[in-house]
C-alpha positions in Angstrom: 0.0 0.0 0.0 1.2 3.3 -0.8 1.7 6.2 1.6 -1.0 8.1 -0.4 -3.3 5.3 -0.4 -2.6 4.3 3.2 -3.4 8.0 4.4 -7.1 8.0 2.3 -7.6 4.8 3.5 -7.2 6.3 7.5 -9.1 9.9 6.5 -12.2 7.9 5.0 -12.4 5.5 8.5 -11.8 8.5 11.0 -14.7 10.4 8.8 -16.5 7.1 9.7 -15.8 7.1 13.6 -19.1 8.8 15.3 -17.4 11.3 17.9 -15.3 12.9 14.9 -18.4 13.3 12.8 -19.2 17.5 11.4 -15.2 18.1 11.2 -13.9 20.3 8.8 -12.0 18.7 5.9 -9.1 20.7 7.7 -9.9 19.4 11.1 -10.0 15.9 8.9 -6.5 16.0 7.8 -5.2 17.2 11.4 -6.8 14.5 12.8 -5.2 12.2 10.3 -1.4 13.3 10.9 -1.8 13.0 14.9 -3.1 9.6 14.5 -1.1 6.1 14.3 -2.8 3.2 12.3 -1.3 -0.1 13.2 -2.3 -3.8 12.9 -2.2 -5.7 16.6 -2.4 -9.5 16.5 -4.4 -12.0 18.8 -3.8 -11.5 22.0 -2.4 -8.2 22.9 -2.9 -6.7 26.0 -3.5 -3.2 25.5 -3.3 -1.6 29.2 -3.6 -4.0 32.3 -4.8 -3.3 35.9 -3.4 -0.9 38.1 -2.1 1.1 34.9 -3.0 4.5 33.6 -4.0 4.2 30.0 -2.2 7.4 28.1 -3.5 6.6 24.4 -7.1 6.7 23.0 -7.8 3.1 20.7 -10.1 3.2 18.0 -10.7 -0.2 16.4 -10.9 -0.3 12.9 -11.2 -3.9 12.7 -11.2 -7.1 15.0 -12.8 -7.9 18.2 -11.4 -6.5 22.0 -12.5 -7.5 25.2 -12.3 -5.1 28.5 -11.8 -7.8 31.4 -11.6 -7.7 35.3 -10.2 -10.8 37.0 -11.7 -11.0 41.1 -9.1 -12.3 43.9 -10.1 -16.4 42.5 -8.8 -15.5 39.1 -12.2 -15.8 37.5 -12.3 -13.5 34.6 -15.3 -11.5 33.6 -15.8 -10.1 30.4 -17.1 -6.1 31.0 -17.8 -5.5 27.6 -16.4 -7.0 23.8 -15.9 -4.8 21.6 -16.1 -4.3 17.8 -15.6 -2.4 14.8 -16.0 1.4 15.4 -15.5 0.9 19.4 -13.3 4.0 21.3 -11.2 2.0 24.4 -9.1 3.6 26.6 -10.8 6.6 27.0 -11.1 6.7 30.6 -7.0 6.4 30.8 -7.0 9.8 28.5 -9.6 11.6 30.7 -7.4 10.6 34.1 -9.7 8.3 35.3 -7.5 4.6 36.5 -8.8 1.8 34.8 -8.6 -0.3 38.2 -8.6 -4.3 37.9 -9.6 -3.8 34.1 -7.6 -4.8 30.8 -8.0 -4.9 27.6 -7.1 -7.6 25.2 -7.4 -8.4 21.4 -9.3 -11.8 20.9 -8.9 -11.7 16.6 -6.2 -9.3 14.9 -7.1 -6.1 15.3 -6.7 -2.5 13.0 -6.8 0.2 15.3 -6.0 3.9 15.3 -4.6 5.1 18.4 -3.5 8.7 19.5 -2.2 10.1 22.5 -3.3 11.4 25.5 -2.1 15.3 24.8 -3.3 15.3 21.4 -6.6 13.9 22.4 -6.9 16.8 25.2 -6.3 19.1 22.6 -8.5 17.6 20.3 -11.3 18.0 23.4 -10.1 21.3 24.0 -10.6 22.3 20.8 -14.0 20.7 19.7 -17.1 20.5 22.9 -19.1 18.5 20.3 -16.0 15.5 20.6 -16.0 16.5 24.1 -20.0 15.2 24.5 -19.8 12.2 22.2 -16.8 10.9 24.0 -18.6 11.4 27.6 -21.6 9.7 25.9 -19.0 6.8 25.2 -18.3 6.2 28.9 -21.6 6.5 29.5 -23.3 3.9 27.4 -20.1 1.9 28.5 -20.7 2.2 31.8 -24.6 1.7 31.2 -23.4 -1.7 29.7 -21.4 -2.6 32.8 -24.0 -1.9 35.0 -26.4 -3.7 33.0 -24.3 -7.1 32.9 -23.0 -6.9 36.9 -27.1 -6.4 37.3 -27.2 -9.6 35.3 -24.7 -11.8 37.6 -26.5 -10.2 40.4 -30.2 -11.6 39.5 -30.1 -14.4 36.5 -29.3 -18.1 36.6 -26.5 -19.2 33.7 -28.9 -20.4 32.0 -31.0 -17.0 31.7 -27.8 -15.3 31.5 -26.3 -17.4 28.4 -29.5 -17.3 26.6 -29.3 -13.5 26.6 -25.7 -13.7 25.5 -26.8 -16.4 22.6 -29.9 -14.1 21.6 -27.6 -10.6 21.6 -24.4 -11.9 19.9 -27.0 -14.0 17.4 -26.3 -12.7 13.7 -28.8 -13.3 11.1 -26.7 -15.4 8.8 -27.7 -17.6 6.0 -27.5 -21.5 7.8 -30.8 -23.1 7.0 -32.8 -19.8 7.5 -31.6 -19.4 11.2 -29.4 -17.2 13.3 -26.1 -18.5 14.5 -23.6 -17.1 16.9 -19.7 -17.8 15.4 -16.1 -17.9 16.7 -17.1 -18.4 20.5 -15.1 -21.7 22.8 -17.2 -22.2 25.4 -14.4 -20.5 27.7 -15.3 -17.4 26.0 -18.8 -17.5 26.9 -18.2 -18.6 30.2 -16.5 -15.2 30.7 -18.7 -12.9 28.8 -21.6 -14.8 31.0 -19.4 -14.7 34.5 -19.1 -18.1 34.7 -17.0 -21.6 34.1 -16.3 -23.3 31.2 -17.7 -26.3 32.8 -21.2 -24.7 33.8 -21.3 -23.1 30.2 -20.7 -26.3 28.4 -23.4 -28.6 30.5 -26.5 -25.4 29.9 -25.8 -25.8 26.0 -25.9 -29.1 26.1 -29.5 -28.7 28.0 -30.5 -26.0 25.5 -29.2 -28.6 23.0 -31.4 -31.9 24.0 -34.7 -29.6 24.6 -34.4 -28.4 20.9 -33.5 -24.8 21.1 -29.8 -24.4 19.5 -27.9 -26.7 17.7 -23.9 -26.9 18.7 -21.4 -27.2 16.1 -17.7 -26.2 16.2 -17.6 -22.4 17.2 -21.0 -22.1 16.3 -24.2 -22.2 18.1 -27.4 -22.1 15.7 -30.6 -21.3 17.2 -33.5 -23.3 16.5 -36.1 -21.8 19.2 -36.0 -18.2 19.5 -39.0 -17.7 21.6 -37.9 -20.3 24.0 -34.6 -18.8 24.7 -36.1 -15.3 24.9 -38.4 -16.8 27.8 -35.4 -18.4 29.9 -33.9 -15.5 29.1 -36.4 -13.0 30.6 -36.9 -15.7 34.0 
């Protein structure tokens, strides 16, 4: 790729991101020289507990997960993250991200930029300023909504609501499938273990409502998961 084509290529998915939308073509091509696109692979930790995140991540591409780990060493999945996600940004606005990290689970394409040119970039521009506090709102919206979760659903009304959100209405037999989840994976986005995950698919499994494949979960009874879902 040349430099030309690389630098079009980061303009038109910046123009893209929702808290830089209304900028100026000026502001554009600012935006585009204080920003670093780079390719991660699977498994990079992007800031761990107990650190203070100094960059802003945008993810172009590829899946993240922000994770806490309690004093066991169970792992819960906060939030997974996909294309068009901001990460990080609590680091930038001096807020610790305590006991959380963040971790690519696919290669990810990411823009990243760093704490003094995002304050600038804030100082600059109240509309970024209110779409990035909306961010960490939502996020922490999300947060709340899953520890609520843990606090009052089973597994099994827990994983059905995973199954039902991360379902994507692909073509397999006319049904919607969830892809590229190990059990393990589920167990953490659900706040459990791998072993309590794998037996409540295999009930969902023998009473009809998904069939299990390898890294894919097709669902067969909507309704029914919707209802042990909602218990």
């Amino acid at each position: 790729m040349t430099v030309s084509s690389e630098k079009n290529n980061k303009l038109t998915y910046l123009s893209m991101v929702e808290i830089f939308q209304d900028l100026t073509k000026a502001e554009m091509e600012h935006l585009e020289q204080v920003t670093a696109m780079v390719t991660t692979p699977k498994g990079r930790v992007f800031y761990h507990p107990h650190e203070k995140s100094e960059v802003l991540f945008i993810l172009k591409r590829g899946d993240v997960t922000v994770s806490r780990i309690n004093a066991d060493g169970k792992k819960l999945v906060v939030s997974r993250l996909g294309a068009g996600a901001i990460f990080g940004e609590m680091g930038v606005l001096g807020q610790r991200m305590q006991e959380s990290y963040a971790e690519a689970v696919t290669e990810c394409l990411i823009c990243v930029m760093s704490r003094n040119d995002v304050e600038q970039l804030l100082l600059r521009d109240p509309r970024i300023a209110m779409r990035l506090a909306q961010s960490l709102g939502n996020r922490l919206a999300e947060a709340e909504a899953r520890l609520e979760e843990m606090a009052f659903k089973s597994v099994p009304g827990r994983l059905a609501g995973l199954i039902l959100r991360l379902a994507d209405e692909q073509d397999w037999r006319g049904r919607s499938v969830v892809n590229g989840l190990t059990h393990q994976q589920l167990a953490e986005l659900v706040g459990s273990y791998r072993e309590t995950v794998t037996l409540t698919l295999n009930q969902f499994r023998d009473a009809g409502y998904i069939e299990i494949g390898r890294r894919r979960i097709v669902l067969l009874d909507e309704d029914e998961l919707s209802r042990i879902a909602g218990d």
